[in-house]
DRENFIPA-698350 format. One record per atom (N, C-alpha, C, O): residue in one letter; x, y, z. Coordinates in pm, whole numbers, padded with zeros to 5 digits, always signed. Layout:
N
AXYZ/...
% end
This chain:
141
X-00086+16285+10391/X-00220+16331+10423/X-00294+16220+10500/X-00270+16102+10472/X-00388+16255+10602/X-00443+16144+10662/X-00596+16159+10642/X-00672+16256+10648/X-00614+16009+10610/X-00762+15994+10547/X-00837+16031+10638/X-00796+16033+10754/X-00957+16066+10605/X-01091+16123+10658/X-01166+16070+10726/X-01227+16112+10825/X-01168+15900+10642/X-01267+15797+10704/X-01116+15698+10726/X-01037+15708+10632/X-01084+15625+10818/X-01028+15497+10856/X-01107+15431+10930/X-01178+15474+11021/X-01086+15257+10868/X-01139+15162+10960/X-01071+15051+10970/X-01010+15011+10872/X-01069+14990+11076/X-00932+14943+11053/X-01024+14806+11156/X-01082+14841+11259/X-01024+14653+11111/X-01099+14542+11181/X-01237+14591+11177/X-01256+14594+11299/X-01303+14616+11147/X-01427+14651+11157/X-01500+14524+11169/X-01474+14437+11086/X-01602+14496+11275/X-01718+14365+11234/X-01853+14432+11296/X-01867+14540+11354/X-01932+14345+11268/X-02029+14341+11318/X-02098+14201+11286/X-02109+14139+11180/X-02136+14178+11401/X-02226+14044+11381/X-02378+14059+11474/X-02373+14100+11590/X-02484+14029+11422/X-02611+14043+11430/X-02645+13868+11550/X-02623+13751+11521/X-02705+13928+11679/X-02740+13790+11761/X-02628+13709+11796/X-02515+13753+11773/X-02642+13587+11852/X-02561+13550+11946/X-02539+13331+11873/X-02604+13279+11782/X-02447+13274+11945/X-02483+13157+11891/X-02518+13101+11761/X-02468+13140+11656/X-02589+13024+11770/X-02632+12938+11658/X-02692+13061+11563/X-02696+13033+11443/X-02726+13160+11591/X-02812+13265+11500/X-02754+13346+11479/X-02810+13452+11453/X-02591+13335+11482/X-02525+13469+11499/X-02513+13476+11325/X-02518+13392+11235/X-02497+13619+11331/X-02509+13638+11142/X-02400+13747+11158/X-02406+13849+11227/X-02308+13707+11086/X-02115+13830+11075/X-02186+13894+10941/X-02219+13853+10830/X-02192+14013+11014/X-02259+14109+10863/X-02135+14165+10832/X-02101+14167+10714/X-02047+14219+10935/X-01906+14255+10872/X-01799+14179+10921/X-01839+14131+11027/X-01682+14143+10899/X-01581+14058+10921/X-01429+14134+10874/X-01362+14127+10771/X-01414+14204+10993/X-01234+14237+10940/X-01212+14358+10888/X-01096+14386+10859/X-01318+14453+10864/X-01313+14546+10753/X-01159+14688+10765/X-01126+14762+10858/X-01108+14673+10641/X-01023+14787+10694/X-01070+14833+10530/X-01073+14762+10430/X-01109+15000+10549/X-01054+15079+10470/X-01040+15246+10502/X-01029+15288+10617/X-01042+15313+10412/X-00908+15421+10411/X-00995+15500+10291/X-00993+15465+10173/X-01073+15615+10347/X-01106+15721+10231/X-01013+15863+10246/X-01021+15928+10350/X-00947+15895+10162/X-00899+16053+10153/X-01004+16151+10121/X-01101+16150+10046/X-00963+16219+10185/X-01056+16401+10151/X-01107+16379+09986/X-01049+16315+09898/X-01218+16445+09981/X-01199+16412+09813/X-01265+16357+09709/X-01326+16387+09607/X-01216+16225+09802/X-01249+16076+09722/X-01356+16037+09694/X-01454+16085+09751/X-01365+15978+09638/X-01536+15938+09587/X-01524+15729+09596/X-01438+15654+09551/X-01630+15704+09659/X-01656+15553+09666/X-01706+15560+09667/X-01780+15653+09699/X-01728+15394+09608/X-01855+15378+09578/X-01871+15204+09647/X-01778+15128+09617/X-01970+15154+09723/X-02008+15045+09731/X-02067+14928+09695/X-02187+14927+09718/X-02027+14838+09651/X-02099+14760+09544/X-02145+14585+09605/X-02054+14537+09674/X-02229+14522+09593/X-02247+14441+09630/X-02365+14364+09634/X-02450+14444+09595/X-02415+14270+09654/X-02538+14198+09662/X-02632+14242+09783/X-02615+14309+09885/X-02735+14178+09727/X-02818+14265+09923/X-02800+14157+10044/X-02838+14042+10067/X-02737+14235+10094/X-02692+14125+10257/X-02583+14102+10228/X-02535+13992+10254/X-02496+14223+10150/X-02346+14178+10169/X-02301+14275+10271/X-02186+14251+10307/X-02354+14374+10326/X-02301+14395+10440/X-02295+14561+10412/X-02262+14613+10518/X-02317+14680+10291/X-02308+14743+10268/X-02350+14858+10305/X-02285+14962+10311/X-02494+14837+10337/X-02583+14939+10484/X-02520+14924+10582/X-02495+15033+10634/X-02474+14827+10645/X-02388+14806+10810/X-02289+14877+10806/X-02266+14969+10885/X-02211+14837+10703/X-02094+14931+10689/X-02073+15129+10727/X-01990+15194+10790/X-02211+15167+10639/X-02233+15239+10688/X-02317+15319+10786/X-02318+15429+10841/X-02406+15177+10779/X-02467+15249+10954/X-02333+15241+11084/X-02335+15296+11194/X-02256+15179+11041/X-02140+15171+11174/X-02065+15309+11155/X-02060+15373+11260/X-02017+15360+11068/X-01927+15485+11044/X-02022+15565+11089/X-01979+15622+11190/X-02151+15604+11060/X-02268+15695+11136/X-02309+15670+11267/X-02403+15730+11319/X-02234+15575+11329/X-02278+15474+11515/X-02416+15511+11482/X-02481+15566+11571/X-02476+15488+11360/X-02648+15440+11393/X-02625+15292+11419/X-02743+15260+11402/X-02584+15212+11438/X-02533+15070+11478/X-02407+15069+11502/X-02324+15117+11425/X-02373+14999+11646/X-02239+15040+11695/X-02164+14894+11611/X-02246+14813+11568/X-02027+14864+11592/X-01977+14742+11554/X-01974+14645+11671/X-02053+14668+11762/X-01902+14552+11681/X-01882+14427+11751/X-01719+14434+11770/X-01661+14397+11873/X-01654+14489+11649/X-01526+14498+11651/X-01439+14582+11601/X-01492+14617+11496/X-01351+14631+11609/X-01257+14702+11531/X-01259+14870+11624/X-01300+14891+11739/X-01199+14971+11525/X-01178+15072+11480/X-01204+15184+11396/X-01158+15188+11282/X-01286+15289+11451/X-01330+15375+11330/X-01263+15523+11343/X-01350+15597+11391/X-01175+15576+11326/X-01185+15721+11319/X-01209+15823+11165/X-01191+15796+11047/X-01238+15902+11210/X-01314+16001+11107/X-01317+16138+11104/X-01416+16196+11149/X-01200+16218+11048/X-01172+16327+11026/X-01060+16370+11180/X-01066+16462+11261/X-00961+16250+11163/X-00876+16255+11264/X-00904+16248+11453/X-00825+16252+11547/X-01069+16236+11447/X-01052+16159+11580/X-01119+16010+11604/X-01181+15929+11535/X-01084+16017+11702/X-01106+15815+11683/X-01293+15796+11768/X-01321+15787+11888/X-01372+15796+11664/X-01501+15770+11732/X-01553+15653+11729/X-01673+15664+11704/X-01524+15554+11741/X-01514+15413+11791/X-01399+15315+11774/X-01341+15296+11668/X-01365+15235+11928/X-01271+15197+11995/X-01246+15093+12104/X-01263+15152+12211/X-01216+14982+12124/X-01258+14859+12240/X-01386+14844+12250/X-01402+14803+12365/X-01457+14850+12214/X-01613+14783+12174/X-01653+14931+12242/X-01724+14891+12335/X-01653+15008+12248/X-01689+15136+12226/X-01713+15267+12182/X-01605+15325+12172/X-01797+15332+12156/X-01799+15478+12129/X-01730+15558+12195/X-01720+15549+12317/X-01671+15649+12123/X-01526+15725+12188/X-01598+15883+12175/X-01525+15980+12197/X-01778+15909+12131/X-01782+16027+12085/X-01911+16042+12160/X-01946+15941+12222/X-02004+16166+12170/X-02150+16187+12157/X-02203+16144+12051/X-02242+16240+11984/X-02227+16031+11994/X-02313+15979+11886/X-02424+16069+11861/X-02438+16089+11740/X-02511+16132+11936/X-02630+16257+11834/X-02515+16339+11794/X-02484+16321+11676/X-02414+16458+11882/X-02394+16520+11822/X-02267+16441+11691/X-02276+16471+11572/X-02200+16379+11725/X-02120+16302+11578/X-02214+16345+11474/X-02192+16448+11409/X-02305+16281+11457/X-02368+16264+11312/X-02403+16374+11307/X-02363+16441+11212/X-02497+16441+11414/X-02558+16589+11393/X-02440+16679+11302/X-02479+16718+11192/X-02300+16715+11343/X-02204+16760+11358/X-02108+16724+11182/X-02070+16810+11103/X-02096+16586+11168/X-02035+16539+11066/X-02082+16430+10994/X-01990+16365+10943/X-02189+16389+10974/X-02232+16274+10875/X-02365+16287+10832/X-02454+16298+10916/X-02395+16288+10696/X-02506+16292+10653/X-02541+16181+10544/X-02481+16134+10447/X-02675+16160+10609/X-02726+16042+10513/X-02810+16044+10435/X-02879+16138+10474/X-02857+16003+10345/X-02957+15957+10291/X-02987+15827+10256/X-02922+15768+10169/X-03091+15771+10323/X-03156+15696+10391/X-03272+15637+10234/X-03339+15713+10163/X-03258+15461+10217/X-03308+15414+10090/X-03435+15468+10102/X-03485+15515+10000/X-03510+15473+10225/X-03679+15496+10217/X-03675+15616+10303/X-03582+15643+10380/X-03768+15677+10288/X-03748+15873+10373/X-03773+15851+10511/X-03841+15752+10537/X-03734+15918+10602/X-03791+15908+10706/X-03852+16048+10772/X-03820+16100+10879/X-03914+16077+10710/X-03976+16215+10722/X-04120+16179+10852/X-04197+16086+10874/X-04093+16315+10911/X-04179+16298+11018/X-04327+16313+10977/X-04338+16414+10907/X-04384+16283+10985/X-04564+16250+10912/X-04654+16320+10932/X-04747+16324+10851/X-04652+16381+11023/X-04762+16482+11084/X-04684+16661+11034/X-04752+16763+11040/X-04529+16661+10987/X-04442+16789+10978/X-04461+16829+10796/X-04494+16731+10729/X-04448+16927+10739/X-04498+16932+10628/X-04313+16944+10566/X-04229+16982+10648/X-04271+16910+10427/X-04157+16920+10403/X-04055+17037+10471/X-03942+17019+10517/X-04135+17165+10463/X-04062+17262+10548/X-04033+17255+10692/X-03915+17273+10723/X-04079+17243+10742/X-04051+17182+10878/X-04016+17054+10923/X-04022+17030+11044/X-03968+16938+10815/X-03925+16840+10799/X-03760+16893+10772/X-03666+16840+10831/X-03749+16967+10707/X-03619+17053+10678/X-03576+17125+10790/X-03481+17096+10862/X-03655+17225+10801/X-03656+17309+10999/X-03601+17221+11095/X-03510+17264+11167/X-03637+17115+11108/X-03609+17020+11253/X-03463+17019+11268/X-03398+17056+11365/X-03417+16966+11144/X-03231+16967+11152/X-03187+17061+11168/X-03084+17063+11235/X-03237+17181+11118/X-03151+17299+11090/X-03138+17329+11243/X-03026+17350+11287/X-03273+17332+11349/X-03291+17381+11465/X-03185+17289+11561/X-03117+17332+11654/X-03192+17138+11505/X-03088+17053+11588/X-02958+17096+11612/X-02892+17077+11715/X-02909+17185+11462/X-02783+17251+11472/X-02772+17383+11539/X-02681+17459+11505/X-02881+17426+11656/X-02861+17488+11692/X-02967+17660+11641/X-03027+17728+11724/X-02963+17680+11547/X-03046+17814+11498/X-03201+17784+11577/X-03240+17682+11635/X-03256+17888+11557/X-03375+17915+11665/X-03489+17912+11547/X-03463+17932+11428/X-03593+17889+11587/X-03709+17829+11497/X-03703+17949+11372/X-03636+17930+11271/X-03758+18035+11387/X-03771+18106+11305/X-03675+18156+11199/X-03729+18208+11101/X-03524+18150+11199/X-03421+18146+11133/X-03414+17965+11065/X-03384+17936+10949/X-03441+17892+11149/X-03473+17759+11064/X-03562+17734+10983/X-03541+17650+10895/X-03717+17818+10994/X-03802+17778+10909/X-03741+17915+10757/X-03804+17933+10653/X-03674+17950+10777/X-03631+18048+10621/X-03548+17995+10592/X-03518+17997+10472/X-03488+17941+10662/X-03353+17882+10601/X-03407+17725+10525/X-03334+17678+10438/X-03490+17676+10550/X-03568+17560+10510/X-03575+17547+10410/X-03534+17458+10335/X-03669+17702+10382/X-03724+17770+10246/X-03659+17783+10165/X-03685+17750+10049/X-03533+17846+10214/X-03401+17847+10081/X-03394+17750+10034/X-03443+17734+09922/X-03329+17646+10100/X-03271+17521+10116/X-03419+17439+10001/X-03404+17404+09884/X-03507+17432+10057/X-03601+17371+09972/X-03621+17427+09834/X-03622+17347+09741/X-03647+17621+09801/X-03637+17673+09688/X-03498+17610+09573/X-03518+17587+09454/X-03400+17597+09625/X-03199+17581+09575/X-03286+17423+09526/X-03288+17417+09403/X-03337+17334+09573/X-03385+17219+09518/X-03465+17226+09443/X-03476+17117+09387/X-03548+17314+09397/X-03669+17331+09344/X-03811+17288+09372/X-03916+17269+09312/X-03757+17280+09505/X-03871+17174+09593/X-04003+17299+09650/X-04115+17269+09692/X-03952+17422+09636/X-04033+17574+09686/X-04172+17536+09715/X-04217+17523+09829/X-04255+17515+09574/X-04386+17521+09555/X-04419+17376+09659/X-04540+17370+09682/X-04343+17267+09723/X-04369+17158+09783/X-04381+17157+09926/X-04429+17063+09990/X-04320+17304+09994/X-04301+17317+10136/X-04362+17334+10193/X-04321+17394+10292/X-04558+17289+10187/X-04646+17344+10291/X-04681+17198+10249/X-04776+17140+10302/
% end
């Protein structure tokens, strides 16, 4: 079976010179379908990078990433459409929200749904579900 997530050299280093800071160094790992990990570590061991690089919300410095059998980063490059990648296959949740400020939770919900394509008005019900299934209903205005 071939894993889902591979990374194989992974780095990243932050600035240049005397200020350069290796947030990642070498990284190889290997998730199967399935699997459950978990990341553990001190703060500034490198654990957000890690996965802001598998999401190319930060590209690496080095290595190899493919993910669900195609290779989306490669020679110090992106091998994919980075919006649609993540749009398409990666979802995050993010330590602090990043909810749009002026959009009310339902239409904070709407925006993605519409990114994937559905047309406003099939996004704002589908929101509703999606927010009701959370119990979030009475919160969406």
């Amino acid at each position: 079976m071939m894993p889902i997530v591979q990374l194989e050299g992974v780095g990243k280093v932050f600035g240049t010179g005397d200020l350069a800071v290796v947030a990642l160094d070498r990284i190889d790992l290997e998730v199967e379908a399935g699997e459950l990990v978990a990341l553990l570590g001190p703060s500034g061991s490198g654990k957000s990078t890690l996965l802001l690089c598998v999401g190319l919300i930060v590209e690496p410095t080095a290595g190899r990433i493919q993910v669900a059998g195609h290779e989306v980063f490669a020679g110090g490059a992106s091998r994919v459409n980075a919006r649609r990648y993540r749009r398409e296959n990666i979802g995050f949740i993010f330590q602090t929200h990043n909810l749009i400020a002026f959009l009310n939770a339902r239409d904070n919900v709407a925006v993605a749904i519409e990114l994937a394509g559905s047309g406003r008005r099939q996004a704002r019900r589908r929101a509703l579900e999606l927010l009701d299934y959370l119990e979030l209903g009475p919160r969406a205005e």
